[in-house]
VMD Tcl script that builds the backbone (N, CA, C; Angstrom):
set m [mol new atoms 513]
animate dup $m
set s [atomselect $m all]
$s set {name element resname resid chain x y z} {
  {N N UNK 1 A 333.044 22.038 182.707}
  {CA C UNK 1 A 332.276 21.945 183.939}
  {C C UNK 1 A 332.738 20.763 184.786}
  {N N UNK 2 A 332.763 19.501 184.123}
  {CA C UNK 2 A 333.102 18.608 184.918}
  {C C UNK 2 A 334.862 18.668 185.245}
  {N N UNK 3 A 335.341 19.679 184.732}
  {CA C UNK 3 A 336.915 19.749 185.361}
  {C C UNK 3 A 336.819 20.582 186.534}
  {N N UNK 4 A 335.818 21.280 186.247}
  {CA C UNK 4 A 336.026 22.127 187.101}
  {C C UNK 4 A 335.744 21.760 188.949}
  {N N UNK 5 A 334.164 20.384 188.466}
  {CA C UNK 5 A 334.092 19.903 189.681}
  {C C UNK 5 A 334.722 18.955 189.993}
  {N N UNK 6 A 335.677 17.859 189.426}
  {CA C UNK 6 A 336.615 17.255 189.979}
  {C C UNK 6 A 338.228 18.090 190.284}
  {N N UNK 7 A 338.558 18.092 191.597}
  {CA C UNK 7 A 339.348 18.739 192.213}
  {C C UNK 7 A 340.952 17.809 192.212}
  {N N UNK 8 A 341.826 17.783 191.368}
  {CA C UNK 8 A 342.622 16.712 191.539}
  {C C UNK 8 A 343.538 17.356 192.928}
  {N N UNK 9 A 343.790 15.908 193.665}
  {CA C UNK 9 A 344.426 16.022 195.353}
  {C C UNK 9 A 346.053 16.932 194.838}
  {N N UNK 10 A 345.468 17.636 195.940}
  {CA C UNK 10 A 346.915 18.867 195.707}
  {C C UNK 10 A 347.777 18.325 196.690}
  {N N UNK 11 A 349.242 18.891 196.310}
  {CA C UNK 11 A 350.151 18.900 197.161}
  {C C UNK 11 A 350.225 18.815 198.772}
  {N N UNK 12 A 350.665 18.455 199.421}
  {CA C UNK 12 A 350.538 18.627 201.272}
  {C C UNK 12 A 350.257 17.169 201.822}
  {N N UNK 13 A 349.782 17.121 203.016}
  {CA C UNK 13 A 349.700 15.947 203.813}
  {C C UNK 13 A 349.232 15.208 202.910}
  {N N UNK 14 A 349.703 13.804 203.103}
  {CA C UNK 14 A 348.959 12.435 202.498}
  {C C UNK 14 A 347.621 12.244 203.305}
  {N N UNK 15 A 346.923 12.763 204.300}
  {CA C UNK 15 A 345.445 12.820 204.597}
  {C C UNK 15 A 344.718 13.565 203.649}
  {N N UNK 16 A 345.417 14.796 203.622}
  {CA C UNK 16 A 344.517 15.542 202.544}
  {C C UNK 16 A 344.402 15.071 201.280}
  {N N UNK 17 A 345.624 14.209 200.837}
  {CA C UNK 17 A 345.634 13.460 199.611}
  {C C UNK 17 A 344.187 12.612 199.258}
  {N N UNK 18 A 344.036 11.567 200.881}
  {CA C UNK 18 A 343.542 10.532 200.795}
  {C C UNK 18 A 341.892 11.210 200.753}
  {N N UNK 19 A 341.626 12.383 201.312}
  {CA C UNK 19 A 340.420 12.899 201.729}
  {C C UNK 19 A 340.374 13.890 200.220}
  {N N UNK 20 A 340.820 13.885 199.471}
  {CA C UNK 20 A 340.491 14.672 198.079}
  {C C UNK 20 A 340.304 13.523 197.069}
  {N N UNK 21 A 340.923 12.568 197.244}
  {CA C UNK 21 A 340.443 11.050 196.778}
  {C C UNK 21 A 339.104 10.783 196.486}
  {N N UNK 22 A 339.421 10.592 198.134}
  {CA C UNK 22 A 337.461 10.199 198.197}
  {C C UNK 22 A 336.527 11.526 198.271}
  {N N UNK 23 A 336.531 12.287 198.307}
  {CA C UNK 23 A 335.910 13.447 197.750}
  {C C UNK 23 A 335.929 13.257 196.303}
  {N N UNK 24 A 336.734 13.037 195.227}
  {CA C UNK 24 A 336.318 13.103 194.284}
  {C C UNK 24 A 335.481 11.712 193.864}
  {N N UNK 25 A 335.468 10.708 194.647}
  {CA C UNK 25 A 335.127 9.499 194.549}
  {C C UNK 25 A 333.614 9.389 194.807}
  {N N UNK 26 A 333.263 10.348 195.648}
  {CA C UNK 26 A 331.373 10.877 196.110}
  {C C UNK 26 A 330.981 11.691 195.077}
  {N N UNK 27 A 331.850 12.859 194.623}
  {CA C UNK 27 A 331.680 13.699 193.264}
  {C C UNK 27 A 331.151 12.487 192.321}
  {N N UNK 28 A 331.977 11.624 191.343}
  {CA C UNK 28 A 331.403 10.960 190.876}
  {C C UNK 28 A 330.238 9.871 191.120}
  {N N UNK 29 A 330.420 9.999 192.184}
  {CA C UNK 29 A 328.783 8.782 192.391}
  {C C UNK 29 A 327.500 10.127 192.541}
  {N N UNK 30 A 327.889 10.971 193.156}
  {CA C UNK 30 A 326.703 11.565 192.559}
  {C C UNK 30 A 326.529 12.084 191.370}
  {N N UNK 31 A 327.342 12.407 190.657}
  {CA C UNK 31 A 326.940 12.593 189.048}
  {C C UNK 31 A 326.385 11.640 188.697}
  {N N UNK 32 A 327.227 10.466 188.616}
  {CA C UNK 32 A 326.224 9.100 187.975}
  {C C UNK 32 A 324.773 9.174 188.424}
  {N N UNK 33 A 324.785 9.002 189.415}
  {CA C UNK 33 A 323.230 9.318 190.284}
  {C C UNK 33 A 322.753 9.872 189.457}
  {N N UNK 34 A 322.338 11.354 189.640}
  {CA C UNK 34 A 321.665 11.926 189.282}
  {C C UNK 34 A 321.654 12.500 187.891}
  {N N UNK 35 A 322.642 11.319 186.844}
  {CA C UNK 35 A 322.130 11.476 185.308}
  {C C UNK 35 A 322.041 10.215 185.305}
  {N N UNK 36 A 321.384 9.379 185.835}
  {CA C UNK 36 A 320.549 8.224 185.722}
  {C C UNK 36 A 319.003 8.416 185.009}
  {N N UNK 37 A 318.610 7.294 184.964}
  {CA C UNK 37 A 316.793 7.722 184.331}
  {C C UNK 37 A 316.267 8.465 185.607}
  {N N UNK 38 A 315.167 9.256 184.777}
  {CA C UNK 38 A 314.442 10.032 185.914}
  {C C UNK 38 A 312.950 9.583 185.635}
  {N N UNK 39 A 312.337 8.347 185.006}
  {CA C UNK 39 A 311.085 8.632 185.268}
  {C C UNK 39 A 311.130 6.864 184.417}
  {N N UNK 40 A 309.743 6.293 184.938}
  {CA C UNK 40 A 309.364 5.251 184.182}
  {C C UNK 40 A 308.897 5.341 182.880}
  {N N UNK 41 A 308.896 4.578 181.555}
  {CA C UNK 41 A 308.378 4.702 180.184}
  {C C UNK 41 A 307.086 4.981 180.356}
  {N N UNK 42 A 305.995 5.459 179.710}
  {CA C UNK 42 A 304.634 5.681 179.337}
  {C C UNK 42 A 304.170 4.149 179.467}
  {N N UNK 43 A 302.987 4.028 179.258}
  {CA C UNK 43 A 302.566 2.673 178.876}
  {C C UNK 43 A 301.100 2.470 178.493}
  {N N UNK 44 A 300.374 1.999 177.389}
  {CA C UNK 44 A 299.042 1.432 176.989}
  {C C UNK 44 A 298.242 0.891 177.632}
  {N N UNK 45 A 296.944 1.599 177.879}
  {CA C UNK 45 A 295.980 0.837 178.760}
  {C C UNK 45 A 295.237 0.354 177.603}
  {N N UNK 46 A 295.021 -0.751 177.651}
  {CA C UNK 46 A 293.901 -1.204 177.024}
  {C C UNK 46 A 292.510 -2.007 176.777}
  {N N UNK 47 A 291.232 -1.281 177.403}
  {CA C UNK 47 A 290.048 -1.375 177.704}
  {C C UNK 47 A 289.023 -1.933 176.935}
  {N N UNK 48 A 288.593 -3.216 177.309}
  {CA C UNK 48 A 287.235 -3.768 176.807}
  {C C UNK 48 A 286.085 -3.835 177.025}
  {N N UNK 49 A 284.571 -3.824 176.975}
  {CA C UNK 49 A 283.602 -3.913 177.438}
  {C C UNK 49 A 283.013 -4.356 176.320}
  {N N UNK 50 A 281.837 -5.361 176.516}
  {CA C UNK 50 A 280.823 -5.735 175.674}
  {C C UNK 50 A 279.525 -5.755 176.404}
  {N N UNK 51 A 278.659 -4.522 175.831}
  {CA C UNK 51 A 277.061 -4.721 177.118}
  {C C UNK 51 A 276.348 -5.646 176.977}
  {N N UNK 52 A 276.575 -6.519 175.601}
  {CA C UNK 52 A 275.280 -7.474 175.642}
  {C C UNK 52 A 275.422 -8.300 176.377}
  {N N UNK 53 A 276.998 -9.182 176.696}
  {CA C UNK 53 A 277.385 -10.020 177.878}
  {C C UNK 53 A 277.450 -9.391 179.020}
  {N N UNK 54 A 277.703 -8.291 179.191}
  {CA C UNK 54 A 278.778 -7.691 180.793}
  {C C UNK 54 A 279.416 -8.017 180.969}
  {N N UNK 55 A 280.730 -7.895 179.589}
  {CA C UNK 55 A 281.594 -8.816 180.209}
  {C C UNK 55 A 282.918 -7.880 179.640}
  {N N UNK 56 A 283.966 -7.705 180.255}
  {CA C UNK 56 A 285.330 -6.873 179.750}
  {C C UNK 56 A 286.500 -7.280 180.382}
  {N N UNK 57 A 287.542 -6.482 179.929}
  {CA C UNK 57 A 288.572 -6.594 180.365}
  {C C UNK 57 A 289.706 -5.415 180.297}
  {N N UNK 58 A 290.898 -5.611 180.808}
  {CA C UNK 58 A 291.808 -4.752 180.507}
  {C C UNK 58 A 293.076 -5.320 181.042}
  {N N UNK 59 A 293.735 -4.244 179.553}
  {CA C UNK 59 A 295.503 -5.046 179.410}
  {C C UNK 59 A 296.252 -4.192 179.279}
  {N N UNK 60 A 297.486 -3.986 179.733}
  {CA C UNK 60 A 298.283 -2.641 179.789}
  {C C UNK 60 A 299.565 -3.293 178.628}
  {N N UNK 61 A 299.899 -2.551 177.934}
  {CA C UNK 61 A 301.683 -2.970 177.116}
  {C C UNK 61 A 301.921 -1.480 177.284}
  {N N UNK 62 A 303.461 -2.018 177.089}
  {CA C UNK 62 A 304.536 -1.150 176.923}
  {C C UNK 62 A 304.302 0.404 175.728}
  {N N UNK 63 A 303.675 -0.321 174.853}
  {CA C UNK 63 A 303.938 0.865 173.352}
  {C C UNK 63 A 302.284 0.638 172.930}
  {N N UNK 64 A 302.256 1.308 171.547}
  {CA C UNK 64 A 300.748 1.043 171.233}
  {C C UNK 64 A 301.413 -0.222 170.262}
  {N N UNK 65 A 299.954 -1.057 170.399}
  {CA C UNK 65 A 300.408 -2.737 169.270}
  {C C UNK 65 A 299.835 -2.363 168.025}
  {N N UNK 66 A 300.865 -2.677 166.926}
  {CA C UNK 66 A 300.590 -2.320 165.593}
  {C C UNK 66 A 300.645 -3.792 165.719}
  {N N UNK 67 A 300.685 -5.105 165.860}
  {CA C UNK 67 A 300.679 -5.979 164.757}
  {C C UNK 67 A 299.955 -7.313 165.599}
  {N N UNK 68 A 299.270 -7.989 165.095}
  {CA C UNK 68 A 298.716 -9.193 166.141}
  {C C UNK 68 A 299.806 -9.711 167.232}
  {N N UNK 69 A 298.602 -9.555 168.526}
  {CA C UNK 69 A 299.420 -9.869 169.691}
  {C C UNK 69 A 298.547 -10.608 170.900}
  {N N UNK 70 A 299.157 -11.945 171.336}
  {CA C UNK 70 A 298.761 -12.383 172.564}
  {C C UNK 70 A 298.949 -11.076 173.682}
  {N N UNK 71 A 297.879 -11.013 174.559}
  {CA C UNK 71 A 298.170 -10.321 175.648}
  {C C UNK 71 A 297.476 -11.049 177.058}
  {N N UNK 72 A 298.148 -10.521 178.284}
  {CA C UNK 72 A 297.846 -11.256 179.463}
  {C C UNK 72 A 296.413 -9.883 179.589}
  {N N UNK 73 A 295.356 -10.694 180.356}
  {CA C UNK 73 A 294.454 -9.608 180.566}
  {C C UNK 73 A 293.755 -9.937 182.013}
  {N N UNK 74 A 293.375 -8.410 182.294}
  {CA C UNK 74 A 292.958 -8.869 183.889}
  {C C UNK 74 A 291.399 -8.316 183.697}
  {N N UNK 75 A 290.691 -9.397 184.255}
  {CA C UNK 75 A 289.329 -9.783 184.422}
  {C C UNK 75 A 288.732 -8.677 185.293}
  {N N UNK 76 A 288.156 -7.521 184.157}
  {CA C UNK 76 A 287.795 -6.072 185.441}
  {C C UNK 76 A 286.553 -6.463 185.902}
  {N N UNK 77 A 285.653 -6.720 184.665}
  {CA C UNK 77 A 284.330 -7.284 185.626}
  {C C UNK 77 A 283.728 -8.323 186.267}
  {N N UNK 78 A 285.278 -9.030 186.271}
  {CA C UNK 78 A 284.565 -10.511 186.805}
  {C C UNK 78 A 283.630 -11.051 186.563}
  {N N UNK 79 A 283.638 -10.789 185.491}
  {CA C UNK 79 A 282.084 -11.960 184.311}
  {C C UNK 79 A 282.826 -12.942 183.434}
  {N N UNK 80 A 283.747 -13.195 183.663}
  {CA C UNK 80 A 284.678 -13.986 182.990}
  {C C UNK 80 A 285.730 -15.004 183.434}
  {N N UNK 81 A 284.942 -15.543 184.459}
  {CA C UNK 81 A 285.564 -16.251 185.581}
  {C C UNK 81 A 286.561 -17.261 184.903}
  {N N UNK 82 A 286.856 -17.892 183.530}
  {CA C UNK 82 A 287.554 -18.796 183.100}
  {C C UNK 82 A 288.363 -17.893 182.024}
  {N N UNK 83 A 288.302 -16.544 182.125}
  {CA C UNK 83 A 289.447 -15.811 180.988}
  {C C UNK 83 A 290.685 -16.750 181.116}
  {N N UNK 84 A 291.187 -16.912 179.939}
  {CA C UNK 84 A 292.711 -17.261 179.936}
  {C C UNK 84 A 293.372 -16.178 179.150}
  {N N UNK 85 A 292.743 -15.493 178.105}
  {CA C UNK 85 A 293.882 -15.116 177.116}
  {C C UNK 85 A 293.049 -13.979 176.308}
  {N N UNK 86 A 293.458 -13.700 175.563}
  {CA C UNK 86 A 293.162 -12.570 174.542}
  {C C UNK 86 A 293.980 -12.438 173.559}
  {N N UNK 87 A 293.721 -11.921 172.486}
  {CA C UNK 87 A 294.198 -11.903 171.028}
  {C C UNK 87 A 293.756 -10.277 170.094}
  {N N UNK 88 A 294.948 -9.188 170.059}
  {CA C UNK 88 A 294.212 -8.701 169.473}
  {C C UNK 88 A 294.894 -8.879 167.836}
  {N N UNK 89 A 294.101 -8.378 166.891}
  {CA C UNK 89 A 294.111 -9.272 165.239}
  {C C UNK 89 A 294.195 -7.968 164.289}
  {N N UNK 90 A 295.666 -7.642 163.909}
  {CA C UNK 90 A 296.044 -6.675 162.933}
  {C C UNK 90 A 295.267 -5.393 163.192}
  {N N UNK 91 A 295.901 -4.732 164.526}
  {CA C UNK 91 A 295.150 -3.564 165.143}
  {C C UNK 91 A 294.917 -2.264 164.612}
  {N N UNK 92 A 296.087 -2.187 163.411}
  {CA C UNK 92 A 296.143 -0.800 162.761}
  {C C UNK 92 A 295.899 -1.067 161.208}
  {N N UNK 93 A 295.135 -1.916 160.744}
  {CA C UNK 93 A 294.412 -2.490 159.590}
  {C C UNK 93 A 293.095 -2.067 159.338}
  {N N UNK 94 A 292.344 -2.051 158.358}
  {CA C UNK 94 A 291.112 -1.102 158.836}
  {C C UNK 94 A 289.907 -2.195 159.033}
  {N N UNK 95 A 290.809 -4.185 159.215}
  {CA C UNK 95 A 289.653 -4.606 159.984}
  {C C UNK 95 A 290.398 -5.524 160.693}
  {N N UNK 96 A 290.220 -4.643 162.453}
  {CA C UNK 96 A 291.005 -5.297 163.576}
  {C C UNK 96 A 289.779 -6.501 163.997}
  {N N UNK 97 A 290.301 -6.839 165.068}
  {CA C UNK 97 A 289.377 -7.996 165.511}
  {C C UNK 97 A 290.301 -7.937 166.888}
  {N N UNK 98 A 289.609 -8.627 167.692}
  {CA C UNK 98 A 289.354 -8.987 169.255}
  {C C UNK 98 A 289.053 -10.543 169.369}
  {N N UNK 99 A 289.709 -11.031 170.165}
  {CA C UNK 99 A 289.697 -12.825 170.377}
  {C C UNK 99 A 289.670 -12.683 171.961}
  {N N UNK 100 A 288.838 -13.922 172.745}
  {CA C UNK 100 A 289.578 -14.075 173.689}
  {C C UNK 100 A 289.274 -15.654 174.082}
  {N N UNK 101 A 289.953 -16.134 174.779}
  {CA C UNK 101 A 289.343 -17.665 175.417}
  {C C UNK 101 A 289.374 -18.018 176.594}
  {N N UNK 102 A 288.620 -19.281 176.959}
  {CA C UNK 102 A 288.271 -19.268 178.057}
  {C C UNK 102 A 288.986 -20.543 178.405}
  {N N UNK 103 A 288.856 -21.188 179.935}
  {CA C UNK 103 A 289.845 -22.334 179.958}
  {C C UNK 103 A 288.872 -23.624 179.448}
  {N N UNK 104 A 287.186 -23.320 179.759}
  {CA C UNK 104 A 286.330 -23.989 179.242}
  {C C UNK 104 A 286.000 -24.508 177.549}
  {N N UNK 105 A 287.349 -23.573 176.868}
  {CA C UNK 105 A 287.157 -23.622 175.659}
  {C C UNK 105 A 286.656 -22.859 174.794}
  {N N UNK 106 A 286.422 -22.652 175.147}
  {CA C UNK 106 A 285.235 -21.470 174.501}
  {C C UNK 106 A 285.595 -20.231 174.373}
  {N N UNK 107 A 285.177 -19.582 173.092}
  {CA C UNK 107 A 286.366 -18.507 172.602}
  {C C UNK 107 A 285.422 -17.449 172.268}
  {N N UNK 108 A 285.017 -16.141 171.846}
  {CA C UNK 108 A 284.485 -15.414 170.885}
  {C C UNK 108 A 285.567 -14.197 170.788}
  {N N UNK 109 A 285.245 -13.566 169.317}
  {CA C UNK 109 A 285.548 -12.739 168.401}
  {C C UNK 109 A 284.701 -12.008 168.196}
  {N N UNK 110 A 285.267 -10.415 168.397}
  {CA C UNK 110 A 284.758 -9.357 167.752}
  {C C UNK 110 A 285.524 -8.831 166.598}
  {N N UNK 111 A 284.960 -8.941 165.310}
  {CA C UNK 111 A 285.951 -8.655 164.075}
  {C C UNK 111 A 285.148 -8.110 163.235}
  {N N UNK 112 A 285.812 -7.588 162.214}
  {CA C UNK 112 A 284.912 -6.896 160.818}
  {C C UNK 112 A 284.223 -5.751 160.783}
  {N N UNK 113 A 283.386 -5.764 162.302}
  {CA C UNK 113 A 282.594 -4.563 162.179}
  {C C UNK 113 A 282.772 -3.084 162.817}
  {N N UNK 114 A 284.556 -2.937 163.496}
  {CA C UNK 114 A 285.039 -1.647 164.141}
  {C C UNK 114 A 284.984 -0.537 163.311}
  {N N UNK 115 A 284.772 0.360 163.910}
  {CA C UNK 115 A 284.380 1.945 162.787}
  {C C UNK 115 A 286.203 2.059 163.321}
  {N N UNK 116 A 286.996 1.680 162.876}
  {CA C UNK 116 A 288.295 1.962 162.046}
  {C C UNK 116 A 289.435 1.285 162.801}
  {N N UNK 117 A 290.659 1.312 162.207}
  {CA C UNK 117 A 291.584 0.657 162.962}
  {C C UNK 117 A 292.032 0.868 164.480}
  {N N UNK 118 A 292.599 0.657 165.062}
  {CA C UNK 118 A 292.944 1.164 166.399}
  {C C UNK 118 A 294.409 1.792 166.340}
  {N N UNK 119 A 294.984 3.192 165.714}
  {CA C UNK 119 A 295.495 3.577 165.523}
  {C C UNK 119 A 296.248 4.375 166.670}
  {N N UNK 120 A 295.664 4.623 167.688}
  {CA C UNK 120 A 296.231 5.248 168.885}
  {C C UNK 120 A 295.599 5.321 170.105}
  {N N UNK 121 A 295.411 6.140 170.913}
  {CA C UNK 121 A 294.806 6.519 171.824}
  {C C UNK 121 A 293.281 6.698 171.889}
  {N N UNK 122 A 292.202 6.368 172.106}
  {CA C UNK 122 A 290.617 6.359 172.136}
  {C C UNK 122 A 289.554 5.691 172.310}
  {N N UNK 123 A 288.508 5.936 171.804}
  {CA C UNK 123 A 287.795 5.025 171.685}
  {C C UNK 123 A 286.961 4.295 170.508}
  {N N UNK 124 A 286.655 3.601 170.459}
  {CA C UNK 124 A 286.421 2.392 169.324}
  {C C UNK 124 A 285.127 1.265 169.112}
  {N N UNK 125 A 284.676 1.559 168.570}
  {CA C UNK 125 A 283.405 0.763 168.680}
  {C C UNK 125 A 283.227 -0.248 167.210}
  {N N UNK 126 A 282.603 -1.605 168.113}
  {CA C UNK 126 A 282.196 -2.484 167.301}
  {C C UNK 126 A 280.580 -2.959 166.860}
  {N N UNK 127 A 280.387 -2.570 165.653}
  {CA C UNK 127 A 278.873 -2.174 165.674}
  {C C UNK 127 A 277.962 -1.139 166.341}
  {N N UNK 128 A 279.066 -0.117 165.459}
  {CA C UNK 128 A 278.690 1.435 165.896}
  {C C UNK 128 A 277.011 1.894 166.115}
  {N N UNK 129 A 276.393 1.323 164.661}
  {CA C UNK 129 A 275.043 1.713 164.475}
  {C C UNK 129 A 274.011 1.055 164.899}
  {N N UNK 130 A 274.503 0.027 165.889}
  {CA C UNK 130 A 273.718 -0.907 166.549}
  {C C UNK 130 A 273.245 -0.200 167.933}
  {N N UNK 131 A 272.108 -0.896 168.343}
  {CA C UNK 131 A 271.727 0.069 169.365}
  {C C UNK 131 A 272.573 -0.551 170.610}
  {N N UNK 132 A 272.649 -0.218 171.792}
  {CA C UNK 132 A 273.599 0.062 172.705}
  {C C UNK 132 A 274.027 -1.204 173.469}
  {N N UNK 133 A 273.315 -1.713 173.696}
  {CA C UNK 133 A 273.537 -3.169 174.086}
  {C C UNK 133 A 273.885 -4.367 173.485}
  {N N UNK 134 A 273.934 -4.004 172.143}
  {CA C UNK 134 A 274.660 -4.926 171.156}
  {C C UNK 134 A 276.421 -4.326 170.891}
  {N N UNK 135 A 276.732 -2.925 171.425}
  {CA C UNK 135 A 277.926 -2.419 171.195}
  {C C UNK 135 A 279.168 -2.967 171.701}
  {N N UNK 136 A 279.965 -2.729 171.112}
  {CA C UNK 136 A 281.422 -3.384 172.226}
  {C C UNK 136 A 282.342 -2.204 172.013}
  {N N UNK 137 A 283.235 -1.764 173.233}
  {CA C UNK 137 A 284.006 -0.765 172.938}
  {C C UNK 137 A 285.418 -1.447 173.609}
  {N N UNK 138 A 286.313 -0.625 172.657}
  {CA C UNK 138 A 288.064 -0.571 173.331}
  {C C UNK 138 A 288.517 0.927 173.509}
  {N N UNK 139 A 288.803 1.216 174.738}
  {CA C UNK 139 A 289.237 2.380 174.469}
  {C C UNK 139 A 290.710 2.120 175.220}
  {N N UNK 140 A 291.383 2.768 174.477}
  {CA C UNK 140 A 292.960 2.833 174.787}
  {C C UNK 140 A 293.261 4.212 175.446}
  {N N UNK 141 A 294.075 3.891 176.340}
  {CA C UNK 141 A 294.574 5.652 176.735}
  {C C UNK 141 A 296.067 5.447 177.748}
  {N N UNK 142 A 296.788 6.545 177.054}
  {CA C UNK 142 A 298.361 6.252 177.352}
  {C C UNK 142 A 298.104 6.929 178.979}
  {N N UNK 143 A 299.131 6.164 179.996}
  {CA C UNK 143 A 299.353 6.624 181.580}
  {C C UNK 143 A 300.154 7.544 180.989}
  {N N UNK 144 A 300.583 7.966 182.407}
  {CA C UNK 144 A 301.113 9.456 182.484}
  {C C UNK 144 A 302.173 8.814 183.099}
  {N N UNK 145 A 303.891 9.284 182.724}
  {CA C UNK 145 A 304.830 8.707 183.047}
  {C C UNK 145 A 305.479 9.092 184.471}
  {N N UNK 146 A 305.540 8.614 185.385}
  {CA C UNK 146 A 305.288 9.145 187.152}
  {C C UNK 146 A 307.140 8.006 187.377}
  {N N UNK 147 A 308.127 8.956 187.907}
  {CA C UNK 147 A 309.047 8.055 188.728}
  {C C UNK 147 A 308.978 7.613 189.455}
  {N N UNK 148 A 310.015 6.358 189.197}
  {CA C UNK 148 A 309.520 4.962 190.032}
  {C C UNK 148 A 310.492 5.458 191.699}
  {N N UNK 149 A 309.985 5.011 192.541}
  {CA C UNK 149 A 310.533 4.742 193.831}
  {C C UNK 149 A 311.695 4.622 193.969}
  {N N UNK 150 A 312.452 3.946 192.767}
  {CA C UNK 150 A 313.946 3.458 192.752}
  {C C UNK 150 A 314.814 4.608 192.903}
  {N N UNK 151 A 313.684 5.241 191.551}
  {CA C UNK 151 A 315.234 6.149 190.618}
  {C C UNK 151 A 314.964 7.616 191.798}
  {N N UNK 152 A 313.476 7.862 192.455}
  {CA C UNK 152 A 313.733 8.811 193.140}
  {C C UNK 152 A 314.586 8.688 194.488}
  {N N UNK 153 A 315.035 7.518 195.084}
  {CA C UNK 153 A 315.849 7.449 195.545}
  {C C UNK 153 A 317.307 7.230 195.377}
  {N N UNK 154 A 317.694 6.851 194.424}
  {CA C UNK 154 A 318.719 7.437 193.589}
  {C C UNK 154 A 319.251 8.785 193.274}
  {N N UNK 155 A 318.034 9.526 193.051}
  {CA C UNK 155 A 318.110 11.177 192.993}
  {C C UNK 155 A 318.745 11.374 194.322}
  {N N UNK 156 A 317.546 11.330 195.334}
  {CA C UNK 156 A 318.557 11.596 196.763}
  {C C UNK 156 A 318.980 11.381 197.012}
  {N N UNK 157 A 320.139 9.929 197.336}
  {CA C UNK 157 A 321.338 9.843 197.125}
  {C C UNK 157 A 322.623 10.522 196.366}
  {N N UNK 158 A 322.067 10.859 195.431}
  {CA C UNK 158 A 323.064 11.748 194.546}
  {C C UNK 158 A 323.025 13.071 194.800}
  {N N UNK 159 A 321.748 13.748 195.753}
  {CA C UNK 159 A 321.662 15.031 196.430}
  {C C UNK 159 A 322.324 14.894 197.373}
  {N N UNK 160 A 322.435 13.679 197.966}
  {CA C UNK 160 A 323.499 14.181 199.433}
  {C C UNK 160 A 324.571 13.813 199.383}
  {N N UNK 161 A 324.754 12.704 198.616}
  {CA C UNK 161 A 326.531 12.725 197.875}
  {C C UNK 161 A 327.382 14.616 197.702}
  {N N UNK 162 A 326.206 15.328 197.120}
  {CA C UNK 162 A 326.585 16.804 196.527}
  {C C UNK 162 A 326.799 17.626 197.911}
  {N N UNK 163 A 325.605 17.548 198.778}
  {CA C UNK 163 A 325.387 18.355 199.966}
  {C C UNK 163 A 327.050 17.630 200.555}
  {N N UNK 164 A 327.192 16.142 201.168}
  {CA C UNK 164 A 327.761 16.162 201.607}
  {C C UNK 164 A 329.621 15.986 201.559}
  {N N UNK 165 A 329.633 16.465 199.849}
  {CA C UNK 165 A 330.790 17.181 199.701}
  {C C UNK 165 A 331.321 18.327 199.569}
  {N N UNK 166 A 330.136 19.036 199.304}
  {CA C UNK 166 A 329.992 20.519 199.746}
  {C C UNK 166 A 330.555 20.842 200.789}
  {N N UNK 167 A 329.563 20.114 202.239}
  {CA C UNK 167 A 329.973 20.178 203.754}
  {C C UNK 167 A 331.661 20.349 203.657}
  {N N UNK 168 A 331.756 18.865 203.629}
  {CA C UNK 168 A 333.641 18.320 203.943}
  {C C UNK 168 A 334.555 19.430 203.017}
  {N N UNK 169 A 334.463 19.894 201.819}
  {CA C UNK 169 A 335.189 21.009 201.623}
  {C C UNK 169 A 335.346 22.639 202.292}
  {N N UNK 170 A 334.085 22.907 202.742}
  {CA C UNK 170 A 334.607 23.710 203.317}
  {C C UNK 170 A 334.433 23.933 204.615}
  {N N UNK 171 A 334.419 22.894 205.179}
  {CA C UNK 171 A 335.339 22.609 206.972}
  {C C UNK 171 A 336.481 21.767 206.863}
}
mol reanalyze $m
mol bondsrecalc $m
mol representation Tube
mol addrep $m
């Protein structure tokens, strides 16, 4: 296939030489193009709430976290005006824990009491059998992988690289 679409410069004028050149020279930039990546990686949302404070958060990574990990977290309900940090504590163990601190110092932990590890995608509760306002939940849930701006312009570039050697061959 790919012999077939590179055209090596035939015999005759040295224009036509130079113009089958660069024709094959757009051929290859749009191939590259358009077997480039076509879409951004997936990625981990990961959701906190505690009702007895009103207080949560959420942190996105790359993959799901199997193993204790600092994470940056953004302050959804703004009840946490001094968040600095978060900690989550051997997530796929069957006793994870939750850290976070504040710049005031001041830290709390949810640990010991999750109805099971955080093994993938869902939801998760800490002090399941407690009534509702003592509960804390994480629920995780993977985005949907959507191409980035870049690479779809990349695509079209490499569509009109095609269109516009199409054109020049046959005029």
């Amino acid at each position: 296939m790919i012999r077939m679409f590179l055209m090596l410069p035939s015999s005759g004028a040295h224009i036509k030489e130079r113009w089958d050149v660069k024709s094959n020279i757009l051929r290859l930039l749009a191939l590259a193009l358009l077997a480039g990546p076509m879409g951004a990686n997936a990625a981990f949302v990961y959701s906190f709430y505690y009702a007895g404070w009103d207080v949560g958060f959420t942190f996105t990574t790359p993959s799901l976290l199997t193993e204790t990990t600092d994470v940056f977290v953004f302050d959804s309900t703004n009840n946490i005006p001094n968040l600095t940090s978060a900690q989550l504590r051997n997530p796929i163990s069957e006793s994870p824990a939750l850290a976070y601190s504040e710049t005031t110092g001041g830290t709390s932990s949810f640990s010991s009491l999750w109805d099971g590890p955080w093994a993938g995608p869902g939801f998760y509760t800490w002090q399941p059998g407690a009534p509702a306002e003592f509960r804390a939940t994480l629920s995780i849930r993977e985005t949907s992988s959507v191409p980035e701006p870049g690479t779809l312009a990349l695509l079209g570039l490499g569509l009109a690289g095609l269109v516009l050697s199409r054109r020049r061959n046959t005029a």
